[in-house]
Backbone as CSV, one residue per row, in Angstrom:
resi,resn,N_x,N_y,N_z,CA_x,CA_y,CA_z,C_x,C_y,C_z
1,UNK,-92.344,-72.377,-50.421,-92.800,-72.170,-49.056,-93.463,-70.802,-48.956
2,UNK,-94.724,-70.702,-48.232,-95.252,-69.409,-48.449,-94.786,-68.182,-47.259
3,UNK,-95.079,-67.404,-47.562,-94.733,-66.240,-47.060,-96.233,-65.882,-45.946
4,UNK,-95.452,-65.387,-44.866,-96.419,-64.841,-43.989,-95.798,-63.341,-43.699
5,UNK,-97.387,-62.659,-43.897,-97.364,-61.479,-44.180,-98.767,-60.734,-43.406
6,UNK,-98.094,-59.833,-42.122,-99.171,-59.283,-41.363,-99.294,-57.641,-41.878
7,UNK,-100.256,-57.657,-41.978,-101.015,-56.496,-42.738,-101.545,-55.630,-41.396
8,UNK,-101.187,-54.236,-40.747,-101.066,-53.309,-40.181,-102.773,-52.629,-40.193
9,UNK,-103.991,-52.426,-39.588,-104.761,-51.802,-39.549,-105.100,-50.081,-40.279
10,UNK,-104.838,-49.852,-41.242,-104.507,-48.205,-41.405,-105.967,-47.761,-41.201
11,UNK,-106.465,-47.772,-40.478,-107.795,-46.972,-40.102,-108.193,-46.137,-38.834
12,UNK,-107.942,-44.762,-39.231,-108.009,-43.926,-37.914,-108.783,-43.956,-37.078
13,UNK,-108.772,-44.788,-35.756,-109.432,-44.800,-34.775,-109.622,-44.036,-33.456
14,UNK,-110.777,-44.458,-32.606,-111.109,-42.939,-31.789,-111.394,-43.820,-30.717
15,UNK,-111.021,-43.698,-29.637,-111.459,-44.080,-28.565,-113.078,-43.640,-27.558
16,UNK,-113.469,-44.127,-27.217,-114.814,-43.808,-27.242,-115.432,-44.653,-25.633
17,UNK,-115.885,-43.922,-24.739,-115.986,-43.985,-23.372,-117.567,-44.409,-23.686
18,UNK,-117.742,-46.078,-24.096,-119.014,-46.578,-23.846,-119.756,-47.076,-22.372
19,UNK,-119.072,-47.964,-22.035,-120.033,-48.927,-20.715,-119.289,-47.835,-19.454
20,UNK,-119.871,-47.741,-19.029,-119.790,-46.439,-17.264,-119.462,-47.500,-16.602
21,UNK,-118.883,-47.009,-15.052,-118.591,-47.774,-14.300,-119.549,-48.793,-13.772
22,UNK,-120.688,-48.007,-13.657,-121.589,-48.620,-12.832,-122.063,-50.123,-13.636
23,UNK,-122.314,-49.772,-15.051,-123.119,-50.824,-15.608,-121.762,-51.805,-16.244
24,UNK,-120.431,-51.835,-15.738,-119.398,-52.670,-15.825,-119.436,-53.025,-14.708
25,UNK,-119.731,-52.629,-13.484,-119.884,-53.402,-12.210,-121.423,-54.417,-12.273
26,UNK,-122.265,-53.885,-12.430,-123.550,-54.928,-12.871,-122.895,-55.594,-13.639
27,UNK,-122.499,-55.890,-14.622,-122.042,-56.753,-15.743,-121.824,-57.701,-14.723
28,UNK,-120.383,-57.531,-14.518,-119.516,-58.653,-13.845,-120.054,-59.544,-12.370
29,UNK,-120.979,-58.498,-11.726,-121.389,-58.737,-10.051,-122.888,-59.943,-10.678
30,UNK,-123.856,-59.216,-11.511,-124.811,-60.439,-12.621,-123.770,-61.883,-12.915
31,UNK,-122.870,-61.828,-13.686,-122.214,-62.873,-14.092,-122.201,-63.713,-12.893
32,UNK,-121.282,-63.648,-11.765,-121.027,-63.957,-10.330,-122.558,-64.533,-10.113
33,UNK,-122.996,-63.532,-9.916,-124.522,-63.966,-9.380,-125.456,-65.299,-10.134
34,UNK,-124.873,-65.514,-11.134,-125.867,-66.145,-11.880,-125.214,-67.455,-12.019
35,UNK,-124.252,-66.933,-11.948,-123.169,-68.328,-11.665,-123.375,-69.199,-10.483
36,UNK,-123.267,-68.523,-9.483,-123.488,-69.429,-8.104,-125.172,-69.563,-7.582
37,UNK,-125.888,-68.867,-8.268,-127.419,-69.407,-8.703,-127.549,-70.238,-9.233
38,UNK,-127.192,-70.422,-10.178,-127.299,-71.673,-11.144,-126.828,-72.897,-10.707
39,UNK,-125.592,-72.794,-9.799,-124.970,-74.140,-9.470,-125.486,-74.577,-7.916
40,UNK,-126.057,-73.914,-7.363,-126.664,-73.749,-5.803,-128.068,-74.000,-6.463
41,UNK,-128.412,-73.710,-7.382,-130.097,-73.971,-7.897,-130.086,-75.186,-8.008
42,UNK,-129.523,-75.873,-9.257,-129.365,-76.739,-9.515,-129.148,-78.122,-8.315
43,UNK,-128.168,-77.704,-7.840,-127.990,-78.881,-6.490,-128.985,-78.923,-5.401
44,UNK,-129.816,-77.525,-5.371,-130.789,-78.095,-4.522,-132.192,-78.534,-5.044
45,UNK,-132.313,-78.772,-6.369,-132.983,-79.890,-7.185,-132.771,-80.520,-7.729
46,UNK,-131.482,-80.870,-7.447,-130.860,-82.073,-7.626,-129.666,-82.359,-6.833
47,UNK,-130.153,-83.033,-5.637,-128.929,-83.035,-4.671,-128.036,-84.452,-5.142
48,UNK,-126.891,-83.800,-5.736,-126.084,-85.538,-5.959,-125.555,-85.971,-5.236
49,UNK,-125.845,-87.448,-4.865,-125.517,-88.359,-3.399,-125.724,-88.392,-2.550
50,UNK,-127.079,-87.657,-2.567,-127.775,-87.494,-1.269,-128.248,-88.810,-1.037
51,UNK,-128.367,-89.127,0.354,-129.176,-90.296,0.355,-130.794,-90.107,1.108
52,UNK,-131.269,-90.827,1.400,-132.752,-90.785,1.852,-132.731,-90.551,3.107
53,UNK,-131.850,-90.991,3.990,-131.553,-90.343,5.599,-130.233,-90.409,5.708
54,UNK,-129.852,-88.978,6.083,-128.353,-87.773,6.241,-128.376,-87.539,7.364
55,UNK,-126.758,-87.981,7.463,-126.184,-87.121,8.926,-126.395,-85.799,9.146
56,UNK,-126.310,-85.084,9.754,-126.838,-83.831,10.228,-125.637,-83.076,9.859
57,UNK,-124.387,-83.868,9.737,-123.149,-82.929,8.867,-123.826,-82.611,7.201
58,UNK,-123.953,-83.944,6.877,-124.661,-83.744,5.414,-125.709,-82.696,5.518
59,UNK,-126.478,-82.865,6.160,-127.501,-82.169,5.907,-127.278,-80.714,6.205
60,UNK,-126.024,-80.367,7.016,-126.137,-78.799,7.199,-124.846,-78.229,5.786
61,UNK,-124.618,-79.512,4.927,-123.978,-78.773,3.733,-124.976,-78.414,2.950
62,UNK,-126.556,-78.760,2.563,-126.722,-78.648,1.868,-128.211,-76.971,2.228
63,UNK,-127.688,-77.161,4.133,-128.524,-75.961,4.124,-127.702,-74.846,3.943
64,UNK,-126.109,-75.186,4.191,-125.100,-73.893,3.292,-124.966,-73.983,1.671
65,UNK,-125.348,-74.522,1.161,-126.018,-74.279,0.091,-126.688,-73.923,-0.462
66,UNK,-127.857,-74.110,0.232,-129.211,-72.825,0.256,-128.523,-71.617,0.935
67,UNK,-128.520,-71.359,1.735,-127.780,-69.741,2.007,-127.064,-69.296,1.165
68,UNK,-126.274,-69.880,0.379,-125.358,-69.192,-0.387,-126.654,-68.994,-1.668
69,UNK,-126.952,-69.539,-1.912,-127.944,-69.323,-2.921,-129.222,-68.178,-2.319
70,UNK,-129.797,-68.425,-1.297,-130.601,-66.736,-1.136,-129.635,-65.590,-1.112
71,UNK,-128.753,-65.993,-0.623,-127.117,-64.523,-0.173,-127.061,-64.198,-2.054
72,UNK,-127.001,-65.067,-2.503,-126.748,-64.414,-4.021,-127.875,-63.966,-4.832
73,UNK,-128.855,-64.577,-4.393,-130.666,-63.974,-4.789,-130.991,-62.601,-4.618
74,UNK,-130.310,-62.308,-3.719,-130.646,-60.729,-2.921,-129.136,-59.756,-3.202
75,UNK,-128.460,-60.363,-3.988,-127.220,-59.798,-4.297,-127.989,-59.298,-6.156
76,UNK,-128.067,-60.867,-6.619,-128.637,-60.351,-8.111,-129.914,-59.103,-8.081
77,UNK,-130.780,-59.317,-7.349,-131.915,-58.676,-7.258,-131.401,-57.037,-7.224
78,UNK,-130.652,-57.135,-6.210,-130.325,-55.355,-5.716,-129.809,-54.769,-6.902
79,UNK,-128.401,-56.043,-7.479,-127.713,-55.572,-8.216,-128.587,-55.240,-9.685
80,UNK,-129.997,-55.510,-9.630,-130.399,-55.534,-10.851,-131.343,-53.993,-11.116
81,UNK,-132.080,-53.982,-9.735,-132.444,-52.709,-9.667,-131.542,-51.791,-9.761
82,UNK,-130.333,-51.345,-9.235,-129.486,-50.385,-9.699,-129.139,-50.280,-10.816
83,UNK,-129.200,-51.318,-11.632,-128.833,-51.438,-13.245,-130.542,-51.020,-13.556
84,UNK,-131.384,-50.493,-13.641,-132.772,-50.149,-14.247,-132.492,-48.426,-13.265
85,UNK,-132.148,-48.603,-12.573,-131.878,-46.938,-12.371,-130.796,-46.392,-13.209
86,UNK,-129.903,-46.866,-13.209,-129.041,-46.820,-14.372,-129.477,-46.396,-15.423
87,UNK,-130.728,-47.023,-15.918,-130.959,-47.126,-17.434,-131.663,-45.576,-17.194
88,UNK,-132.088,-44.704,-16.845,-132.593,-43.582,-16.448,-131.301,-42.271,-16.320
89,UNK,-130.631,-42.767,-15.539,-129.261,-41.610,-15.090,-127.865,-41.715,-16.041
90,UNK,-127.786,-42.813,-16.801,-126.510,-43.233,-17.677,-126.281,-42.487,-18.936
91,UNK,-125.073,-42.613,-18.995,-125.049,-42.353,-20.371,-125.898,-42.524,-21.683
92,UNK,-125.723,-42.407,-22.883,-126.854,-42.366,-23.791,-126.664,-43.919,-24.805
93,UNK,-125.564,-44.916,-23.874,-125.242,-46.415,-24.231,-126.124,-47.343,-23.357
94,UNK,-126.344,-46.749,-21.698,-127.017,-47.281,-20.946,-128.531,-47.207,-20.591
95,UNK,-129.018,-45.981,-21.737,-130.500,-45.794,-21.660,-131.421,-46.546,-21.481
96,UNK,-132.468,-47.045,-20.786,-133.490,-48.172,-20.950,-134.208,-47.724,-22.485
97,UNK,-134.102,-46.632,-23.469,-134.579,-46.764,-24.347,-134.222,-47.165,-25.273
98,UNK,-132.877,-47.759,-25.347,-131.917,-48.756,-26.187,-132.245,-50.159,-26.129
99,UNK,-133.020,-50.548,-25.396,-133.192,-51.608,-25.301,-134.438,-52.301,-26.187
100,UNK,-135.419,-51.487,-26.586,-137.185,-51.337,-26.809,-136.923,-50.883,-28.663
101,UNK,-137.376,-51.810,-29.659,-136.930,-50.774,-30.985,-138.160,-50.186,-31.428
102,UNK,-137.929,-48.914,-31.065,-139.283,-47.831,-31.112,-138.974,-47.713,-32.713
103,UNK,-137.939,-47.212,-33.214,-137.291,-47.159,-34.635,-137.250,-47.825,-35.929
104,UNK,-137.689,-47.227,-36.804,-138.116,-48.534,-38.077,-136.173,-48.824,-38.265
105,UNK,-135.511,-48.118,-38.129,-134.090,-48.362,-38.982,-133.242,-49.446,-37.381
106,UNK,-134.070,-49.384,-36.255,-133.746,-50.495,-35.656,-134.070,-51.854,-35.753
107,UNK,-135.160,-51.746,-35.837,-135.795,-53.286,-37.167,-135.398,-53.757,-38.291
108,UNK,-134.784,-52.551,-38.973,-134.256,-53.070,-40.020,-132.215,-53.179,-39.556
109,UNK,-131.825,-52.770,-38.790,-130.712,-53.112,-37.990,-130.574,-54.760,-37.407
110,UNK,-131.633,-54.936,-36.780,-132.144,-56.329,-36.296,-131.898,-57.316,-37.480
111,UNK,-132.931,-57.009,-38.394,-132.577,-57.524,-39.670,-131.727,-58.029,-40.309
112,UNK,-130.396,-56.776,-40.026,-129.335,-57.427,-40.609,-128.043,-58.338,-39.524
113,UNK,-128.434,-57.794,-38.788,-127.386,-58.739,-37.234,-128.096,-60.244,-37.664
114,UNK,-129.224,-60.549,-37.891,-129.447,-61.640,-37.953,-129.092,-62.553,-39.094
115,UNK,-128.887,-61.347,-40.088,-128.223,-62.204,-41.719,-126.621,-62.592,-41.252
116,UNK,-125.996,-61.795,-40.050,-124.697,-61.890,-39.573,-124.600,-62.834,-38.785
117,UNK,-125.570,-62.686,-37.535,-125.098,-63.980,-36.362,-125.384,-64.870,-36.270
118,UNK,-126.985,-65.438,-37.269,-127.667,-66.119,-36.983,-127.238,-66.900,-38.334
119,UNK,-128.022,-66.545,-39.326,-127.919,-66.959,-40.897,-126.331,-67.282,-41.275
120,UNK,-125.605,-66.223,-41.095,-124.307,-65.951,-41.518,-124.227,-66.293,-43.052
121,UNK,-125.408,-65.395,-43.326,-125.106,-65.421,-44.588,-124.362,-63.598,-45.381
122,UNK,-123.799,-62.713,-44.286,-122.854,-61.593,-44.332,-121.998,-61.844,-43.505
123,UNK,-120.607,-61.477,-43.583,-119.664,-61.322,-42.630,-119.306,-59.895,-43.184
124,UNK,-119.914,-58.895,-42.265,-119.870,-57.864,-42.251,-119.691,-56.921,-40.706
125,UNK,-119.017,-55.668,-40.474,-119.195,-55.451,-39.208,-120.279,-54.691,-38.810
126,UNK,-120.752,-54.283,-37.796,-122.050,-53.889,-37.421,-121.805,-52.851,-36.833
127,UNK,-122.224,-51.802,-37.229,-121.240,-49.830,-37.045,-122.273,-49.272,-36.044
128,UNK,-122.625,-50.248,-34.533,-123.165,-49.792,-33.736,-122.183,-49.970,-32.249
129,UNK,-121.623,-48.371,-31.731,-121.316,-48.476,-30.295,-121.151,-49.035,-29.953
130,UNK,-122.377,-48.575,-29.117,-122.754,-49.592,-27.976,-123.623,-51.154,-28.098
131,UNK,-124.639,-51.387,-27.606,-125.004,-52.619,-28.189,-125.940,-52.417,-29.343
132,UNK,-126.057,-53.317,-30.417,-126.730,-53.347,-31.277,-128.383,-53.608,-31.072
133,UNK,-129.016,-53.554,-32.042,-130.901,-53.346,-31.519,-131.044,-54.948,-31.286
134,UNK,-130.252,-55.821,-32.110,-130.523,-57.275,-31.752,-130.158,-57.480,-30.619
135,UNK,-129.039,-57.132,-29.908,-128.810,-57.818,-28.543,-129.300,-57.037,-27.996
136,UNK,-129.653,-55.566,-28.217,-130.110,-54.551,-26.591,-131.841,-55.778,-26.580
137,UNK,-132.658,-55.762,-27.769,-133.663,-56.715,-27.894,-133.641,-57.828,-26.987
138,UNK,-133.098,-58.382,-26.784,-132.334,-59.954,-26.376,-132.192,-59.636,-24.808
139,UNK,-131.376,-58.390,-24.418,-131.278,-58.115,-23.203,-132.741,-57.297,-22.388
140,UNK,-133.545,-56.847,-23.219,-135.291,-56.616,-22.778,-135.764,-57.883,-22.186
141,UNK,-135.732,-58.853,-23.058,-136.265,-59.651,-22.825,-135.720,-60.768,-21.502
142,UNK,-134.213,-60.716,-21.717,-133.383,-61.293,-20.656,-133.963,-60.346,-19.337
143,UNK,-134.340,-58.908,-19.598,-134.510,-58.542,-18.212,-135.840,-58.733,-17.651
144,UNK,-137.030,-59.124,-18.464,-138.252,-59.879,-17.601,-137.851,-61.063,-17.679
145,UNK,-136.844,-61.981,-18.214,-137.198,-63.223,-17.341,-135.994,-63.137,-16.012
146,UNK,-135.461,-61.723,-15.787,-134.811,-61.478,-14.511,-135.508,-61.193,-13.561
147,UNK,-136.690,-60.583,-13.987,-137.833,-59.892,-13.082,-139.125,-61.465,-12.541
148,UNK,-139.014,-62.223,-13.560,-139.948,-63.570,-13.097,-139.045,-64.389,-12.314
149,UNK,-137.855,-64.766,-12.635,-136.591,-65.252,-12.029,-137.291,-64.547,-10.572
150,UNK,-136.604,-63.422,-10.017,-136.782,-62.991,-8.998,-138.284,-62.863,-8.332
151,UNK,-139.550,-62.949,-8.507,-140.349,-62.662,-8.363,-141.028,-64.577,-7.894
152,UNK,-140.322,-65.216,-8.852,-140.764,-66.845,-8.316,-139.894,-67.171,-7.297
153,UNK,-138.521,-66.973,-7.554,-137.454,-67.307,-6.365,-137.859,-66.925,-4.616
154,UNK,-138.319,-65.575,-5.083,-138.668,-64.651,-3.557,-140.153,-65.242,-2.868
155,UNK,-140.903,-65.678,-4.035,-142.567,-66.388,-3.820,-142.016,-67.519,-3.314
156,UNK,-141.284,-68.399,-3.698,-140.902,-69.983,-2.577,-140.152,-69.350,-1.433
157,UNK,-139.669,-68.536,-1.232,-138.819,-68.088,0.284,-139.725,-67.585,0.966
158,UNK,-140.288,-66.912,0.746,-141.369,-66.435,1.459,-142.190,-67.113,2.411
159,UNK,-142.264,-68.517,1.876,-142.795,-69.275,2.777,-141.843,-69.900,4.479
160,UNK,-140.487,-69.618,3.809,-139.965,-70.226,4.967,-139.115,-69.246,5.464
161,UNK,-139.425,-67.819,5.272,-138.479,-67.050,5.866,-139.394,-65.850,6.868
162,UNK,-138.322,-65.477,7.823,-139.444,-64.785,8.677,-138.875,-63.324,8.252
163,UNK,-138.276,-63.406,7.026,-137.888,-61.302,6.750,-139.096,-60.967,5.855
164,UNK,-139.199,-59.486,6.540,-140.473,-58.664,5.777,-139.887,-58.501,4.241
165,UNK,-139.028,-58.793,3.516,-138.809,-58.318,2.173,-139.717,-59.840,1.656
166,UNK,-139.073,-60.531,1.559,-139.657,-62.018,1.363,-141.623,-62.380,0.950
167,UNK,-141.638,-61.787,2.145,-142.932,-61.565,2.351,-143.746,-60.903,1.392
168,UNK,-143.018,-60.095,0.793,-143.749,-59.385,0.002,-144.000,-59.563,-1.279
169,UNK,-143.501,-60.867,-1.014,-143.474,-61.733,-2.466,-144.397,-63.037,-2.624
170,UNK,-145.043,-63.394,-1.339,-145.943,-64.542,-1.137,-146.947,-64.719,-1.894
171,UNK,-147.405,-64.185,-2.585,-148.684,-63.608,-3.452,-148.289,-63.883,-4.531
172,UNK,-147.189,-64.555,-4.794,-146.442,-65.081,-6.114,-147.255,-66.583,-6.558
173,UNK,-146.853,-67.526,-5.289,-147.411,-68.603,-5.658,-148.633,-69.107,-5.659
174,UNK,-149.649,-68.575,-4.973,-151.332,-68.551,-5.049,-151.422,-67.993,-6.270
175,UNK,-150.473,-67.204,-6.985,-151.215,-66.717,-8.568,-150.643,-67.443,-9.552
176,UNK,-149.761,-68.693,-9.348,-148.957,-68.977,-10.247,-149.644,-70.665,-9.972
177,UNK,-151.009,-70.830,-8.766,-151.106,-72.351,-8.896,-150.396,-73.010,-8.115
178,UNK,-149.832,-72.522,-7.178,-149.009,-73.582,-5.794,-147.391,-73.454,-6.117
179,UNK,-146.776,-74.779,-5.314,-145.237,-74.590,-5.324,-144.742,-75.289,-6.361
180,UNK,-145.846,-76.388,-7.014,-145.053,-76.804,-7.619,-144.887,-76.048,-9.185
181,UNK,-145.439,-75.579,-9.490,-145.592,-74.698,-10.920,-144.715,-73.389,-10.836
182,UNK,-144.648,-72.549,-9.685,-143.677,-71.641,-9.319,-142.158,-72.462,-9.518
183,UNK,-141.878,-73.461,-9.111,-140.568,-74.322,-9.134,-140.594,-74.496,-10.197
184,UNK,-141.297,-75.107,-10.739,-141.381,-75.216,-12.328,-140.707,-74.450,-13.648
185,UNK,-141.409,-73.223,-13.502,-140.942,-72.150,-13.975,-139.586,-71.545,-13.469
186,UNK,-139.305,-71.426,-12.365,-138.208,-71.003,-11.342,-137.266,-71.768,-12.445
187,UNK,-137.101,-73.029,-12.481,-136.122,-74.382,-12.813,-136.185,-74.087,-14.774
188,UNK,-136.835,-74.040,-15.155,-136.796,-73.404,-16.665,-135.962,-72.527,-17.039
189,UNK,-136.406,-71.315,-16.342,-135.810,-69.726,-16.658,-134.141,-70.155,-16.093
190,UNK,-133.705,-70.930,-15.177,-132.377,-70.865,-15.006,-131.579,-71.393,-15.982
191,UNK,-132.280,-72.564,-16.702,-131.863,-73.073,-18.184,-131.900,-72.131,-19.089
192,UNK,-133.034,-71.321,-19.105,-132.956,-70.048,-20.326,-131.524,-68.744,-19.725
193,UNK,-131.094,-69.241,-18.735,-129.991,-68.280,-18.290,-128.616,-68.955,-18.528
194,UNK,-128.774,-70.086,-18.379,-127.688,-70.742,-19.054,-127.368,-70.824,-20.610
195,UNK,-128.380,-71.093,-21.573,-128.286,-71.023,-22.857,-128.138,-69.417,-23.660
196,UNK,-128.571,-68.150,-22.789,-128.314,-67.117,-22.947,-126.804,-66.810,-22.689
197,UNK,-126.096,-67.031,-21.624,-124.717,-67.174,-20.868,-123.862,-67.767,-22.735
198,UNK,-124.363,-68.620,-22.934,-123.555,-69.784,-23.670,-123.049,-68.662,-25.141
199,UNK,-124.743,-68.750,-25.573,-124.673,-67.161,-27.254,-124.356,-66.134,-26.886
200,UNK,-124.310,-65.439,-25.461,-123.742,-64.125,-25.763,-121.855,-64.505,-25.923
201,UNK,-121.670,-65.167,-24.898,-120.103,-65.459,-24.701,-119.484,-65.650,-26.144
202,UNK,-120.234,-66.598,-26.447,-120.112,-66.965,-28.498,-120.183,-65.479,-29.191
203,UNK,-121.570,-65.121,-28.895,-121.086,-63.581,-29.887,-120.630,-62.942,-29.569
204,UNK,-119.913,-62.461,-28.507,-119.074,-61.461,-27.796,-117.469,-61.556,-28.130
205,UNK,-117.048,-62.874,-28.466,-116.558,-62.835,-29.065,-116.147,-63.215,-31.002
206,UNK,-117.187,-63.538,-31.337,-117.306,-63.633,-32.777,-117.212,-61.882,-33.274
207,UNK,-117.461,-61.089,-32.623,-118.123,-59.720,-32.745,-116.432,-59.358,-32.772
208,UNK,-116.176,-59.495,-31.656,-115.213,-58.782,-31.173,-113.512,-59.512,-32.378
209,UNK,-113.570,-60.380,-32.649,-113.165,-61.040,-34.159,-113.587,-60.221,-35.522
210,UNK,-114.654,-60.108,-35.753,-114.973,-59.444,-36.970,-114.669,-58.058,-36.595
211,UNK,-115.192,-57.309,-35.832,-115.229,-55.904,-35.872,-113.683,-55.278,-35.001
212,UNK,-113.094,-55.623,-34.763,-111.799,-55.421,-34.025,-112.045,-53.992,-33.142
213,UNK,-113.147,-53.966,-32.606,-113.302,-52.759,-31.967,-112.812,-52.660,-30.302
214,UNK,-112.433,-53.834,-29.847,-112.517,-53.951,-28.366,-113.334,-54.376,-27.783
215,UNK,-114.571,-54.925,-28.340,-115.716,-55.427,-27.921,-115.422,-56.067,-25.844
216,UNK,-114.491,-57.290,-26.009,-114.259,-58.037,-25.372,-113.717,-57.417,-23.702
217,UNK,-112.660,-56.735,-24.095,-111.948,-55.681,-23.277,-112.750,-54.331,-23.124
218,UNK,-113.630,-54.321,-23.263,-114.317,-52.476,-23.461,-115.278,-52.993,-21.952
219,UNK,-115.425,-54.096,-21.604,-116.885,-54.251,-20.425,-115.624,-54.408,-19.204
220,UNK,-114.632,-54.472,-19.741,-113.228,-54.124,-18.174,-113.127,-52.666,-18.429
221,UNK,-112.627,-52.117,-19.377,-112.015,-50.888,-18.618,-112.939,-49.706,-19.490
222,UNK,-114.250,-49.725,-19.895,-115.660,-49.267,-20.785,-115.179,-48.562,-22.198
223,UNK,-113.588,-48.721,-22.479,-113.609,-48.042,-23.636,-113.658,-48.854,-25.205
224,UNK,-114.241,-48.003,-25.781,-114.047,-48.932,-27.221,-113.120,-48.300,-28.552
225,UNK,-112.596,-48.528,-29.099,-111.691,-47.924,-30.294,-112.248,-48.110,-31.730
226,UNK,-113.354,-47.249,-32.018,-114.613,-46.645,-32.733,-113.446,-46.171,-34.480
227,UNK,-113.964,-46.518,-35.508,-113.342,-45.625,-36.805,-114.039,-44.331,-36.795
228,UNK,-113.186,-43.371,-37.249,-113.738,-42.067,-37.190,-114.944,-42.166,-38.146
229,UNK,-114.995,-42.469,-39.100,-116.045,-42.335,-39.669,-117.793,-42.919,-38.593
230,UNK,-117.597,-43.706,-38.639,-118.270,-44.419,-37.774,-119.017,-43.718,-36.642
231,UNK,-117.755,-42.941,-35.841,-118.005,-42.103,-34.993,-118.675,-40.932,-35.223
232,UNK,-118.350,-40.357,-36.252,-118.750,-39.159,-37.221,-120.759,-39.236,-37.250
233,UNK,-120.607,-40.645,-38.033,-122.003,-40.718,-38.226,-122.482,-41.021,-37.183
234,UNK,-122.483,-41.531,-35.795,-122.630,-41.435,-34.029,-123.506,-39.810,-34.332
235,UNK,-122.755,-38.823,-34.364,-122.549,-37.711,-33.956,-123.596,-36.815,-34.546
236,UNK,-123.605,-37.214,-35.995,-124.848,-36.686,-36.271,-126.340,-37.022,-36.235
237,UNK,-126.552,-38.188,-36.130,-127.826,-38.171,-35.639,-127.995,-37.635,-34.510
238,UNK,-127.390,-37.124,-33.970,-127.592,-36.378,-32.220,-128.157,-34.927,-32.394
């Protein structure tokens, strides 16, 4: 009968004050947001069991449905601009220049996250902080299709809303070819927010498995538990 035998970590670790409050409150308030977007999106292009003529009870569930869905449009939106001011005033984890790989040794970083997450042809850990150049990459790009997200969403309201913010978005769908191509796109990008939702959750914790750093727990309370060495080399490139 075999023996089970747990083997103790001996590697001096450092605690290390990555994600700030602010961009752990975006985290979680985005999640929320995208959540009840997605399921308020969804049902109001695709209303299930609707029939072809609704009682006026029916029909005022599905205009609280739309409200809850602009109420969270203008929740993600705000909450998103404060996260891009962020990237300006934050720490040196939350920089908007972490996101962009100006750096040949971030390309070649990229490089290897992808022999790890993608290929898996290394199971190796990845001796970056904060986020790595593959996902800060991933999250660039997640943040223009946050910026088209919002920019098509606000172009169809616009038409039926009488607030000056709205408005200032009308100029969306005359450049995009009418309502139905704005919807179009609108209804895409929420699928590309769902299948993004799906791989980070997957690597967030695959990561947080291989590298035992706190990955998982560090976006609740922003700390991570870094090897000194690790940290060491942090320190000098600075």
């Amino acid at each position: 009968m075999g023996q089970y035998v747990h083997t103790a970590r001996k590697i001096n670790l450092k605690e290390v004050y990555v994600w700030e409050f602010p961009v752990r409150m975006y985290h979680w308030i985005n999640m929320l947001a995208i959540v009840v977007l997605c399921i308020t999106g969804y049902l109001i292009g695709n209303p299930i069991g609707a029939p072809n003529i609704a009682e006026a009870s029916f029909s005022f569930l599905f205009g609280t449905i739309r409200f809850i869905h602009f109420v969270a449009a203008f929740v993600f939106f705000f909450n998103f601009v404060i996260r891009l001011y962020w990237g300006f005033v934050g720490n040196k984890y939350a920089k908007w220049y972490n996101f962009i790989p100006f750096k040949k040794e971030q390309w070649k970083n990229i490089l290897c996250i992808l022999k790890v997450d993608i290929l898996q042809v290394v199971h190796k850990k990845i001796n970056d902080i904060g986020h790595n150049s593959l996902a800060s990459l991933t999250y660039f790009f997640t943040f223009l299709a946050f910026v088209f997200q919002s920019l098509t969403g606000f172009g169809l309201y616009a038409a039926m809303s009488d607030s000056w913010f709205p408005k200032l978005f009308s100029w969306i769908v005359p450049l995009l070819g009418g309502d139905l191509p704005t919807r179009n796109l609108h209804h895409i990008l929420m699928w590309v927010f769902i299948l993004f939702a799906i791989i980070h959750v997957y690597l967030v914790f695959y990561h947080d498995y291989i590298e035992r750093r706190g990955v998982t727990s560090s976006m609740i309370g922003g700390w991570k538990f870094i090897e000194e060495k690790v940290w060491k080399e942090e320190m000098e490139k600075e």
